[in-house]
C-alpha positions in Angstrom: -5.4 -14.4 6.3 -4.2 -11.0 8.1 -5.6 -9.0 5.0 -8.7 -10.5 4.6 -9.7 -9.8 8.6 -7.9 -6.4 8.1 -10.1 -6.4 4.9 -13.4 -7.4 6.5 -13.4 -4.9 9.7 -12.5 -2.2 7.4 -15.3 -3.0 5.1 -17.9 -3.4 8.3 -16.5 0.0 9.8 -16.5 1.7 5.9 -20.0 0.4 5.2 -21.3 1.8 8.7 -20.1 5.5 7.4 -16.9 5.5 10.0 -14.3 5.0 7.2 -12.8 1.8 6.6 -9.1 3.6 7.1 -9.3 4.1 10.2 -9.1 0.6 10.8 -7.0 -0.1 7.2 -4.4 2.2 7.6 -3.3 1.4 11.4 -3.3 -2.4 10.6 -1.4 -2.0 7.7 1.3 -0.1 9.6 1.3 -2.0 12.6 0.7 -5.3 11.6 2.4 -5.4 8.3 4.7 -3.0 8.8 3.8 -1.2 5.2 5.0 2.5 5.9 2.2 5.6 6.3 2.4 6.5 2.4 1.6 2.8 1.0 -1.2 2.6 3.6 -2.7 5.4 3.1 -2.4 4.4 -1.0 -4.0 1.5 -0.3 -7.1 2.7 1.4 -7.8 4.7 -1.0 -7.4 2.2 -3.9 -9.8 -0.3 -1.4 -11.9 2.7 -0.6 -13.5 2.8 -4.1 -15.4 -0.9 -4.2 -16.1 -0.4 -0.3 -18.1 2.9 -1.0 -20.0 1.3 -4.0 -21.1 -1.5 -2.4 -22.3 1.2 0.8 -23.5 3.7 -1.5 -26.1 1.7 -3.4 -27.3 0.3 0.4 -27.6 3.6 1.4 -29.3 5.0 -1.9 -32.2 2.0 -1.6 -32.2 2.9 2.2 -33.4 6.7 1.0 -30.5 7.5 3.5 -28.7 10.0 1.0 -29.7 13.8 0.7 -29.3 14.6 -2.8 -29.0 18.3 -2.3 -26.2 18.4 -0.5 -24.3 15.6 -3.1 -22.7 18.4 -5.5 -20.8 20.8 -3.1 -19.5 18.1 -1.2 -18.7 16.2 -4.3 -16.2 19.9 -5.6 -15.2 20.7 -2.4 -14.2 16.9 -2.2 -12.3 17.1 -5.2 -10.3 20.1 -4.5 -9.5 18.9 -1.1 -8.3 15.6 -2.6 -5.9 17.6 -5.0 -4.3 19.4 -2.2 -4.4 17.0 0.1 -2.1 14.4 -2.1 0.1 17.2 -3.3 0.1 17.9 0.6 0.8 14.2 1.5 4.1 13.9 -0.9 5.7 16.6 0.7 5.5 15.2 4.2 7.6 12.2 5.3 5.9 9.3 7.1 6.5 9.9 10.1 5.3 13.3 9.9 2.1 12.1 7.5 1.6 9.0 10.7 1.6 11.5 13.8 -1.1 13.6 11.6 -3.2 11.2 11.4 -2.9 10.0 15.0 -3.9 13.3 15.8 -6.9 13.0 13.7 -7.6 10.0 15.3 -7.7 11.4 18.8 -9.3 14.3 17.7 -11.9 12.2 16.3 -12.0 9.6 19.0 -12.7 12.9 21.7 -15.4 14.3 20.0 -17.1 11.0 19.9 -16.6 10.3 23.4 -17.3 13.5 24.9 -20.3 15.0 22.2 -23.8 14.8 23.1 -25.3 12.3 21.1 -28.9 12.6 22.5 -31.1 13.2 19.8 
């Protein structure tokens, strides 16, 4: 029952355009106990029906620019590469307090940019 709700509010958060993982990958390291690698695995494996689904609401929604789909899509790709090549090198620990500092990053600039537009 834990996965499914961990499932769910990753799914809600990844279909609004947050990214399901930051949800995914704290619960599964928290909660379950899987370590930062696995998680990390694992949202990326669960990332791929999530974005589907999201996508094709988004594409009937007309809320995709087209235009800017191919540069993101290559510089996507290469950051991907170095980014797993990146990720094997670094312990868990080291990979977990990364992305906890991503987090707050993340969670500061939310809270503190000026969303009045």
């Amino acid at each position: 029952m834990i996965l499914f709700a961990i499932g769910l509010a990753a799914g809600i958060i990844g279909g609004m355009g947050i990214g399901g993982g930051t949800i995914l990958i704290p619960a599964l390291t928290i909660f379950l106990n899987v370590n930062q690698h696995t998680s990390q695995s694992v949202n990326l494996i669960t990332f791929i029906p999530m974005a589907i689904v999201a996508l094709i609401i988004h594409l009937r929604q007309k809320n995709v620019v087209l235009k800017y789909l191919l540069p993101l899509i290559i510089g996507g790709i290469i950051g991907s590469i170095a980014g797993s090549y990146i990720a094997i090198t670094l312990s868990s620990l080291i990979l977990k307090r990364i992305f906890a500092v991503f987090l707050l990053i993340m969670g500061l600039y939310e809270i503190l940019s000026d969303t009045k537009k």
